[in-house]
N, C-alpha and C positions, 0 to 999 in steps of 0.2 A: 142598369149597370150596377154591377154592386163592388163597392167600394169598402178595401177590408182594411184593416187596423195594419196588418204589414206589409199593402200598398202606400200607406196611406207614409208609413216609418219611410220606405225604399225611396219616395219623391222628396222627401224633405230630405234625406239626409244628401241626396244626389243634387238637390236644391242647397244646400249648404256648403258640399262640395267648388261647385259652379262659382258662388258667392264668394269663394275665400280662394281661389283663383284669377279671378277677375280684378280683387283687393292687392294680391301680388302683380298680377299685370301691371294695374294703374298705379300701385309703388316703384317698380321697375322703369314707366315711362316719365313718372316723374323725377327721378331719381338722373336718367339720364339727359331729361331735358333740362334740369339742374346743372349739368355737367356742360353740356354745348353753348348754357349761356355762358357759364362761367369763363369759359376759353374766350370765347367772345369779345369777353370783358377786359380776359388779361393779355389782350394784345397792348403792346405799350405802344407809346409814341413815336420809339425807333421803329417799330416795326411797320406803323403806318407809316411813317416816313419814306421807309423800305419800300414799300408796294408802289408809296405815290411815285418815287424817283424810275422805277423799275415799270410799271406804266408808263410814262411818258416819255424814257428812252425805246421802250417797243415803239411808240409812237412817233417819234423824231427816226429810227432807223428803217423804218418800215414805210411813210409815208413823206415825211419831211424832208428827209435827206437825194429825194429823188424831182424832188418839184422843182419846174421854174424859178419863182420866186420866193427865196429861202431867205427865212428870218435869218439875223444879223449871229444869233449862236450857232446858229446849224452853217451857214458859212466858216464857224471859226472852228466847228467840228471836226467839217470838212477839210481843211485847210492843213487843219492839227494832220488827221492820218495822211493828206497828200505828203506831208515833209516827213512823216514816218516810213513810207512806203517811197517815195523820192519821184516819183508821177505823177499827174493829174489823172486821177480816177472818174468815171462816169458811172453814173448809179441808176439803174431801174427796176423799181419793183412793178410784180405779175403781179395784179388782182387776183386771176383766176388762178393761179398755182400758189398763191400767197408767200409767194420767195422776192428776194431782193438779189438781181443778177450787179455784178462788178467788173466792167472792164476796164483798161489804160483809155486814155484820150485818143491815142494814136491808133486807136479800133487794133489794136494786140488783145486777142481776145487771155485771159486768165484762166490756170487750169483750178482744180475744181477745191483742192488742197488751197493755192491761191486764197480765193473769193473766199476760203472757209475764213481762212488767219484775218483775212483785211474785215471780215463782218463780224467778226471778234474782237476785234482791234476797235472796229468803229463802236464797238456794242460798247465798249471800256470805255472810251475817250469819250462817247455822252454819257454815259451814267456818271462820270466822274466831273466831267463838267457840270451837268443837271445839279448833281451832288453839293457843286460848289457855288452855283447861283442859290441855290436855295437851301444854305447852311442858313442857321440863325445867326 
C-alpha cells in the first residue's frame, strides 16, 4: 500500500477536524450540565416547602379523604367543605381511572360541574390546612 505525503496531510487534518469537535461537544455538555445542577441548587426552601405541601394534599385528596378510618385532619377537612357546600358529601376514589367520584349522602348523585368546584374546594381547604399545620 503506498502511503503518500497528501494522504498522509488529508487524515490528520480530518483527524484534527474530529478532535476539535468532540472538544466543543464535551464544552457544550459540560456547560449545560453546569446549568441543570445549578437550577437544582437554586430551588429555595419555599419552593420545597411548595412541592412537599402540594404532595401530600394530592395525597390526603386522592387517597385519604375516601377511607374508613380518617386521621383527626382529614375529618376536619372534610367537615370544613361539608359546611361550605351545606351536605354531607361521600367520597370515592377509582384506582383504575385514578379519579375521586363526589356525591351527597342522600345518594343525590352530582352533576359533573358539581364534583369539579367541590374537588377544588376540597384541593383548597387541604393544601391550606397542610399549609397551616406545617408553617414554622
Amino acid at each position: 500500500m503506498d502511503v503518500t505525503t497528501p494522504k498522509i496531510i488529508n487524515a490528520i487534518q480530518k483527524y484534527h477536524i474530529q478532535q476539535n469537535r468532540s472538544k466543543g461537544i464535551w464544552a457544550l455538555k459540560n456547560i449545560l450540565t453546569r446549568q441543570l445542577s445549578e437550577d437544582k441548587v437554586s430551588l429555595s426552601e419555599q419552593g420545597k416547602r411548595k412541592e412537599l405541601i402540594s404532595r401530600l394534599t394530592r395525597e390526603v385528596v386522592n387517597n385519604l379523604i375516601s377511607a374508613k378510618n380518617q386521621p383527626e385532619i382529614v375529618q376536619e377537612i372534610k367537615q370544613e367543605l361539608e359546611d361550605e357546600y351545606g351536605h354531607k358529601l361521600v367520597f370515592k376514589f377509582d384506582p383504575k381511572e385514578k379519579s375521586l367520584t363526589v356525591r351527597r349522602e342522600d345518594k343525590r348523585q352530582l352533576s359533573e360541574t358539581e364534583q369539579e368546584e367541590l374537588i377544588k374546594k376540597l384541593w383548597n381547604i387541604t393544601y391550606k390546612k397542610l399549609n397551616s399545620v406545617l408553617s414554622p
